[in-house]
C-alpha positions in Angstrom: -7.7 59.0 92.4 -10.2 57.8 94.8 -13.5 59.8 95.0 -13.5 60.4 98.7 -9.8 61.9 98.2 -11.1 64.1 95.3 -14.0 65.4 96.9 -11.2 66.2 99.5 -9.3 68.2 97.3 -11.6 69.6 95.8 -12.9 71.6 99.1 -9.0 72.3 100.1 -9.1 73.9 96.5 -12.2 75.7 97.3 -10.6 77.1 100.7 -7.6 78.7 99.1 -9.5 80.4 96.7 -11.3 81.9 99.7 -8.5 83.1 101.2 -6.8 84.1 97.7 -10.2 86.5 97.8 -9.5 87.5 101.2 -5.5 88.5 100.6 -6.8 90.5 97.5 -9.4 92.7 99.8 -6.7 93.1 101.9 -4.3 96.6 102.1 -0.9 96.3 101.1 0.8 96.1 104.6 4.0 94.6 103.6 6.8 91.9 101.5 5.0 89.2 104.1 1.8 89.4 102.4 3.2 89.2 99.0 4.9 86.1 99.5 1.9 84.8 101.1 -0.1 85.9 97.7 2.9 83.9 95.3 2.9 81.2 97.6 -1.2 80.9 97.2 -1.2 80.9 93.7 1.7 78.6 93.2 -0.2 76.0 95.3 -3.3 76.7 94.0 -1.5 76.4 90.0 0.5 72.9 91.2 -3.1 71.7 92.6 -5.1 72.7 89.4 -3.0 70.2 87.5 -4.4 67.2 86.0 -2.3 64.3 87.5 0.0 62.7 84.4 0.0 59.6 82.7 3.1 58.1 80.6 2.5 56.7 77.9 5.2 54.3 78.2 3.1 53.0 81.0 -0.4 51.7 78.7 -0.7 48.2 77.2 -2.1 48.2 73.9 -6.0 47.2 75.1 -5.8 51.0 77.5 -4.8 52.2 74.3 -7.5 50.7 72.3 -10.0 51.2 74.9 -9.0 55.2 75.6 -9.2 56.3 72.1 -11.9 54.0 71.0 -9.7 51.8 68.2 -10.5 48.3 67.1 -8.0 46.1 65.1 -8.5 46.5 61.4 -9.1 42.9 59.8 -7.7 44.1 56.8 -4.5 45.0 57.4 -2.8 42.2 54.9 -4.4 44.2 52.3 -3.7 48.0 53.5 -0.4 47.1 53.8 0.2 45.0 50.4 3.2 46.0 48.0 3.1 44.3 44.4 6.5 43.8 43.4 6.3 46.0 40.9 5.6 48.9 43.3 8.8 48.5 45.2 10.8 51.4 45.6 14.7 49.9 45.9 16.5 51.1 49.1 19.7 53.9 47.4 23.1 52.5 47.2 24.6 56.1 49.2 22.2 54.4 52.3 23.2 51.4 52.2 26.6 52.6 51.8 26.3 55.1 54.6 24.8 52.0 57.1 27.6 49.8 56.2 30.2 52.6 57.2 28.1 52.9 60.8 28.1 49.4 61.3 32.1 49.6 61.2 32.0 52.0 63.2 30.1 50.2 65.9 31.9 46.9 66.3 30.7 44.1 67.7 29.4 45.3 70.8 26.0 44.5 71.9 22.9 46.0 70.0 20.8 48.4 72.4 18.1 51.2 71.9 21.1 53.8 71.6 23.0 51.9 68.5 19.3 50.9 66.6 18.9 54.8 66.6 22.0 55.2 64.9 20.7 52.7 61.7 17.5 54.8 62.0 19.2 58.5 62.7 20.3 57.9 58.9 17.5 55.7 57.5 15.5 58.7 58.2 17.2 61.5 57.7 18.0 60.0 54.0 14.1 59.7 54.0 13.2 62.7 54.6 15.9 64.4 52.9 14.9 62.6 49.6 11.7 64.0 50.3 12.9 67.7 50.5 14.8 67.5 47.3 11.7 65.6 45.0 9.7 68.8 46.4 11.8 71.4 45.3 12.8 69.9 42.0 9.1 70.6 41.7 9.2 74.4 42.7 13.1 75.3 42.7 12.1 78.6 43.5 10.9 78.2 47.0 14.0 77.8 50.0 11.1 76.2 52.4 11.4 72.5 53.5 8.2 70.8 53.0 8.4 68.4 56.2 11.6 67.9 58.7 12.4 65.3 61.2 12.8 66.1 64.9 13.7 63.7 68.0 12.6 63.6 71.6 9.3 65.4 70.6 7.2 66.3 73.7 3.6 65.0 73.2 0.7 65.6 75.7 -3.1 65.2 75.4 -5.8 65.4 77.7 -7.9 61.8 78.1 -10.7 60.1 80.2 -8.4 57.3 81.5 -10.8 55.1 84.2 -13.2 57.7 84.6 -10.7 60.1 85.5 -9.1 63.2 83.5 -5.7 62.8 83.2 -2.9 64.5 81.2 -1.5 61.7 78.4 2.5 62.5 77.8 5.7 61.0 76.4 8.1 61.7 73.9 8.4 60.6 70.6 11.6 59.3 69.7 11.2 60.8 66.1 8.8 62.6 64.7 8.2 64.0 60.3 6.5 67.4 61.5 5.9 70.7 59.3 6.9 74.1 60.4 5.8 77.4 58.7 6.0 80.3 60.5 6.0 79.8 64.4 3.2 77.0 63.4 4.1 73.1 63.6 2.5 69.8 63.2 3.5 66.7 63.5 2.3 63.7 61.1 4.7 60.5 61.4 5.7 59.0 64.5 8.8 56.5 65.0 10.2 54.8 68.2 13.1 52.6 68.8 13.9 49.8 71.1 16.2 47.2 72.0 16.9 44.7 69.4 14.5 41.6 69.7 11.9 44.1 71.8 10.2 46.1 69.0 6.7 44.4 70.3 6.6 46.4 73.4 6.9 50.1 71.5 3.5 49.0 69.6 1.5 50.5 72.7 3.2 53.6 72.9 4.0 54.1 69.3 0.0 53.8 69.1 -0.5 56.0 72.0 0.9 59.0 70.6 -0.6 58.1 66.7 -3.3 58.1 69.0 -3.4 61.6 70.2 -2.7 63.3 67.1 -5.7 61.3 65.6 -8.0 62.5 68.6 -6.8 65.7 68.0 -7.2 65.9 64.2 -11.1 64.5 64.9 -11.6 67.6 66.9 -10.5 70.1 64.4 -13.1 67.8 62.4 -10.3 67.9 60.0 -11.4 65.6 56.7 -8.5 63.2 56.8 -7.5 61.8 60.7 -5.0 59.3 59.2 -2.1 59.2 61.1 1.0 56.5 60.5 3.4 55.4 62.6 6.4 52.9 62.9 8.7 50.8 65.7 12.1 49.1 65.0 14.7 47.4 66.6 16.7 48.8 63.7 16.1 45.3 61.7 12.4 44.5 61.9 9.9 47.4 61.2 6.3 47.4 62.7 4.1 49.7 60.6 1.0 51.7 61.9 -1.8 53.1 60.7 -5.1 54.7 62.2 -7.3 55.4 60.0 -10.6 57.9 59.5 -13.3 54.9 61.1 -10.9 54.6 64.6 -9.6 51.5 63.4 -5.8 50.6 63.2 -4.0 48.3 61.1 -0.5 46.5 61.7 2.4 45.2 59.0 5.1 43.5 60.1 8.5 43.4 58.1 11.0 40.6 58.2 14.3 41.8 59.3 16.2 44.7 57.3 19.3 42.5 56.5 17.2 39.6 54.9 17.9 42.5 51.7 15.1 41.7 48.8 12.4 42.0 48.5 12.0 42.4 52.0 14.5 45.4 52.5 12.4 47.0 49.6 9.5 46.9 51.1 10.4 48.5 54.3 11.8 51.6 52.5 8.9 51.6 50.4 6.2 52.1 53.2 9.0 54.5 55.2 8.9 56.8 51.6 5.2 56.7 51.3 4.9 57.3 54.9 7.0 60.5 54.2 5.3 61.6 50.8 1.8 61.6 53.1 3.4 64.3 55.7 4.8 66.2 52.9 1.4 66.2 51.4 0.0 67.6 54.0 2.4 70.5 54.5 1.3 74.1 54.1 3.3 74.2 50.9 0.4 72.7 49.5 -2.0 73.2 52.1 -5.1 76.3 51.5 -5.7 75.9 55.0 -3.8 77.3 58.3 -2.2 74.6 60.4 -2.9 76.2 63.9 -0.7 75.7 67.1 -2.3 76.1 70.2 -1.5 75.6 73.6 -3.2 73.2 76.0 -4.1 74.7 79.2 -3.6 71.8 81.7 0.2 72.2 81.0 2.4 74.6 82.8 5.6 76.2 83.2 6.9 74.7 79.8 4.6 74.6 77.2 3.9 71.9 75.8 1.6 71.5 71.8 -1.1 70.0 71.7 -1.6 69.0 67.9 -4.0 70.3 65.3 -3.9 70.2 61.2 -5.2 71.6 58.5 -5.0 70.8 54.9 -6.5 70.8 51.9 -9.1 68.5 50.7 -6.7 67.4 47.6 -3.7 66.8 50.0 -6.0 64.8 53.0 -6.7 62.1 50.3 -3.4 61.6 49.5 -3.0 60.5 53.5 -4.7 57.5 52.1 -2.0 54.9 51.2 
């Protein structure tokens, strides 16, 4: 917004407050000044909003440049897998993605159908995940992470100057719920097949706000992961605790091994990290709080807490 226009609104703001004073001196003579009052305060509520920003919208140098990241050289190395490490990719998914792909035809692969490959990729993930944690405890009936779509995210930035209100939606997100409180730790997106590239910025947008987050909370371990598919390559995420971001990228799903492998490998770690962090085995409160420049829905912001022992096992 220009300056001029702002300093603008900012004395039209400054008006109706004085005639909000005014109406509250005023008797009560009547329905007519009560609707006047409501319709004050709901112009003076729609004006106090910081104007919004998609996500969607950034290219990966905004993104860089908003929250401060620079490309981490060693990413070949972060993201390395010896052979032996490889955590093979279970028959019952395989079996389960063969049946879907039967099910699908030969019709054209779009955003919609890669979400079906990674609806049950995931799901399978994090279920997996669920049952190695309560073999562990078997007497507990809570679920140490769970995986959500269409997850409203929305952080306030400096974006040219200017506050503005960052938002989107995640199309999944491995989040932790206990008790009214909820966090979320891994985010996915999905696009067309052959246009994985141009999620990178967004996926990196939201890691990006749930790393700023985290730093305020001043929270020992920032790392946050995240991941973008076409449903047969897999562009992996990471930002780490030194605001710098590193990249993998798979070759496609149906190449099989190694490669296939090594996909589900980082998708398992990936999930073991969020589960490590979940108040399960967390001595600290994750706390939920609301952020202000949002209204009529409510909308998260994102804070985390954990415990010293489960931060370092964020590192992969």
């Amino acid at each position: 917004m220009p300056r001029i226009m702002r300093q603008g609104l900012d004395k039209v703001k400054e008006l109706l407050r004085s005639v909000k004073g005014i109406l509250k001196e005023e008797p009560d003579t009547g329905q007519k000044l009560d609707e006047a009052r409501r319709k004050l305060d709901k112009a003076l509520e729609v004006m106090d909003r910081l104007p919004t920003l998609a996500a969607s919208s950034l290219r990966e140098p905004d993104v860089t440049d908003i929250f401060g990241l620079s490309y981490d050289k060693r990413s070949p190395e972060i993201w390395k897998i010896d052979e032996r490490d490889l955590i093979p990719v279970p028959e019952a998914l395989l079996s389960r993605i063969e049946e879907m792909e039967k099910v699908r035809g030969i019709h054209p692969i779009n955003e919609a159908t890669v979400r079906w490959r990674l609806d049950i990729i995931l799901q399978y993930c994090v279920r997996l995940e669920q049952q190695r944690v309560a073999d562990i405890d078997p007497t507990t009936s809570e679920r140490p992470i769970t995986l959500t779509a269409e997850t409203q995210l929305e952080c306030r930035i400096m974006y040219k100057k200017q506050p503005v209100l960052l938002s989107g939606k995640a199309d999944y997100s491995i989040w932790y719920e206990d008790h009214g409180m909820s966090t979320n730790l891994v985010i996915c997106e999905a696009k067309d097949l052959g246009h994985a590239s141009i999620g990178i910025p967004q996926c990196l947008a939201y890691m990006g706000m749930v790393n700023d987050i985290r730093r305020r909370e001043d929270r020992i371990n920032s790392m946050v992961y995240g991941c973008v598919t076409d449903g047969q390559g897999f562009t992996f995420l990471r930002i780490d605790n030194d605001h710098k971001y590193s990249v993998w990228n798979s070759q496609r799903w149906d190449n099989g091994f190694p490669e296939r492998d090594k996909i589900w490998t980082h998708l398992v770690r990936m999930t073991r990290c969020a589960s490590a962090l979940s108040p399960r085995t967390s001595v600290k409160k994750v706390h939920r709080a609301v952020d202000d420049t949002t209204r009529g829905q409510k909308h998260w912001r994102l804070h985390f807490g954990s415990s010293e022992r489960s931060d370092e096992m964020m590192s992969m």
